[in-house]
C-alpha positions as CSV (number, residue, x, y, z in Angstrom):
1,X,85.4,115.9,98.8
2,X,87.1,114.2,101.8
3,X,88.1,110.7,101.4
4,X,89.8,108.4,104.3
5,X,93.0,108.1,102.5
6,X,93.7,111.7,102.7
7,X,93.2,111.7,106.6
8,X,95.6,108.9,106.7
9,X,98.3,110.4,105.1
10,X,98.0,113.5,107.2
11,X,97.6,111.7,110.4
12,X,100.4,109.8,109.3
13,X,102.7,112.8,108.6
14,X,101.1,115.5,111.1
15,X,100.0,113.6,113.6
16,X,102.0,112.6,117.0
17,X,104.6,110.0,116.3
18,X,105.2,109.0,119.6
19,X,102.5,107.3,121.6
20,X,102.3,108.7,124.8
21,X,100.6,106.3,127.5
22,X,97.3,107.8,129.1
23,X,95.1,106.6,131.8
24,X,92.3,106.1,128.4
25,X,91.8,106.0,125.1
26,X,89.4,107.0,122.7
27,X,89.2,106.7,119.1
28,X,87.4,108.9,116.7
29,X,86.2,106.8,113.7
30,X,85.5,107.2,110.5
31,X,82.7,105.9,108.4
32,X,81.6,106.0,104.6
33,X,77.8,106.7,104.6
34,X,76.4,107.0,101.3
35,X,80.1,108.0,99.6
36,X,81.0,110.2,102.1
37,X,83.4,110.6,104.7
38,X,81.3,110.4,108.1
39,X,82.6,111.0,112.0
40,X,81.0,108.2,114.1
41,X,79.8,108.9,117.5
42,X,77.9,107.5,120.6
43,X,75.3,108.4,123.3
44,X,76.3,107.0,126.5
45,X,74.1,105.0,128.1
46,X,71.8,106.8,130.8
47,X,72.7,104.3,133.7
48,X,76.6,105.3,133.2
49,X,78.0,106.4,136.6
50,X,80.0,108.5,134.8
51,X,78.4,111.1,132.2
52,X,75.1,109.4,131.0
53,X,73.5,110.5,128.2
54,X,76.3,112.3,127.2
55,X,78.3,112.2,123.1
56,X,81.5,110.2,122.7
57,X,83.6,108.5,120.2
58,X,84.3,104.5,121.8
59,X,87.1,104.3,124.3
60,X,87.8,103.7,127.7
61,X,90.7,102.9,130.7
62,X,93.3,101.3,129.6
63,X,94.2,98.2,130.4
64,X,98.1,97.3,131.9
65,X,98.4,94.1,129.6
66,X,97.6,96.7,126.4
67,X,98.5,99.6,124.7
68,X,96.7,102.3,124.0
69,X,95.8,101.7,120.6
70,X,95.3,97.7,121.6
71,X,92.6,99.3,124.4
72,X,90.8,101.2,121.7
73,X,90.2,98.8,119.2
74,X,88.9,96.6,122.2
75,X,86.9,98.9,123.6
76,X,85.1,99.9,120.2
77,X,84.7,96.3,119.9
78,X,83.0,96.3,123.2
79,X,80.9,98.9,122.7
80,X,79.7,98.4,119.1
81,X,79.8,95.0,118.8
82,X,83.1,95.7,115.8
83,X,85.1,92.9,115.1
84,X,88.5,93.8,115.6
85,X,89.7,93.0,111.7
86,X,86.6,96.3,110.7
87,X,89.1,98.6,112.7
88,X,91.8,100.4,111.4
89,X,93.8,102.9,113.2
90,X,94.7,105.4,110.6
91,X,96.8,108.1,112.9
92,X,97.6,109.1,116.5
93,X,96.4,112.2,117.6
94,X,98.0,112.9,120.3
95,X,97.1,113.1,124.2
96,X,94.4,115.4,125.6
97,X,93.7,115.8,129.1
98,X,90.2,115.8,130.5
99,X,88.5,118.5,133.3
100,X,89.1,115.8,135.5
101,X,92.9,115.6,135.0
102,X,92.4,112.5,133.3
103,X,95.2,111.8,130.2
104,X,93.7,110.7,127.4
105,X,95.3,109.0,124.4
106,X,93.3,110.2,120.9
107,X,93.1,108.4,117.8
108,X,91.6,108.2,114.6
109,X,90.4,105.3,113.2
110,X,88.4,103.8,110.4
111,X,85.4,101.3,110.6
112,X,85.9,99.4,107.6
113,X,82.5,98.5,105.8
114,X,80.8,100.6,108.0
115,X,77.3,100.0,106.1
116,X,77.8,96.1,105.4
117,X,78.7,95.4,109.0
118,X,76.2,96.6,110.8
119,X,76.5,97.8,114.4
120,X,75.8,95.6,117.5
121,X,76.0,98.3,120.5
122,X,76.3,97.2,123.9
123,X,73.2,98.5,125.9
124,X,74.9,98.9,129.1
125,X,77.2,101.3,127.8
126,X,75.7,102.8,124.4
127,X,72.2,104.5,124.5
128,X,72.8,105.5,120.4
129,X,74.8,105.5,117.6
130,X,74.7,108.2,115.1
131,X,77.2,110.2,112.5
132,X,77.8,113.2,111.2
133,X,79.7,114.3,107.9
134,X,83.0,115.3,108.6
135,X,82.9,118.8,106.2
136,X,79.9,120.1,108.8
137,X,82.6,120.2,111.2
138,X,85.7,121.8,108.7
139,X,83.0,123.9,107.2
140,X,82.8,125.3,110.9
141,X,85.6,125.8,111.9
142,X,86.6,125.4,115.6
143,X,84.0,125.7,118.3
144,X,83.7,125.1,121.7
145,X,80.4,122.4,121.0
146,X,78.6,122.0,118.0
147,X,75.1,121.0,117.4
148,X,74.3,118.5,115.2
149,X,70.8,117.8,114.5
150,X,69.7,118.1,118.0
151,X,73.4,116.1,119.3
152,X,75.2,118.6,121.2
153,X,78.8,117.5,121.0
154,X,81.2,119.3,123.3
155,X,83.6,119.1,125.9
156,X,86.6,116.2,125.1
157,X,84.7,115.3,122.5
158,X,84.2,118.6,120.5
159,X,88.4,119.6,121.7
160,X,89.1,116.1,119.7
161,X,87.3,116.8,116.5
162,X,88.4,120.2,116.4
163,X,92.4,119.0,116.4
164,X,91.8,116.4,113.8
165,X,89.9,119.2,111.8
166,X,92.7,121.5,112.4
167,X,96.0,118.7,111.8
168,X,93.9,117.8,108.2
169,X,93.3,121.5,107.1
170,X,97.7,122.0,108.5
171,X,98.5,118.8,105.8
């Protein structure tokens, strides 16, 4: 059995120490649903000019005035409708870069009360919210994309679960 407080001491002692500033900033975020440890992720709205319909975790371009993890508590609370007191950043991941050369800061994070809050997603950018247990993908192992009941994950997205799957199963 997972539980967020394992992550967070992982994170905290295997992940990067030093917070590198990208051009973005996601954040991958976990959820309890049902007393287990869940990955939370989006569907991007189809009239995105860049990537509609495509699966995310909440992010977006940082901002000068902010740091990277300031931009992705932000932009989760834009784009879920989150207060920023239900986020917690629980580890930095380190910096990925996308196939568009993009450098992307990548965190992990916790949405606290996940299924008392209740989600509020901003149409213009999210399509759908859904989640996935976290042990479907360590029971995996890492893959290029998974699918996830009909969600095909891949890409940034799939590269960034696989390294958090991979830094929890190092600690």
């Amino acid at each position: 059995m997972y539980s967020l407080e394992h992550f967070e001491y992982i994170l905290k002692k295997y992940g990067e120490t030093e917070i590198k500033r990208g051009e973005f900033a996601i954040m991958a975020p976990f959820v309890i649903k049902e007393g287990k440890v869940h990955l939370l992720f989006e569907v991007r709205a189809m009239n995105m000019r860049r990537q509609p319909g495509e699966i995310c975790f909440p992010g977006g371009r940082i901002e000068k005035s902010e740091e990277p993890d300031q931009c992705v508590v932000r932009e989760t609370g834009e784009e879920l409708g989150i207060p920023a007191n239900r986020v917690k950043l629980i580890g930095n991941v380190g910096n990925m870069r996308s196939w568009l050369g993009e450098d992307i800061n990548v965190f992990a994070g916790e949405i606290l009360d996940y299924e008392d809050i209740g989600l509020n997603a901003n149409p213009d950018e999210v399509h759908k919210v859904f989640t996935a247990p976290y042990e479907f993908f360590a029971d995996k192992g890492p893959q290029d994309a998974f699918n996830y009941e009909g969600y095909y994950i891949w890409g940034l997205t799939a590269r960034a679960v696989n390294k958090i799957v991979k830094l929890c199963r190092e600690g």
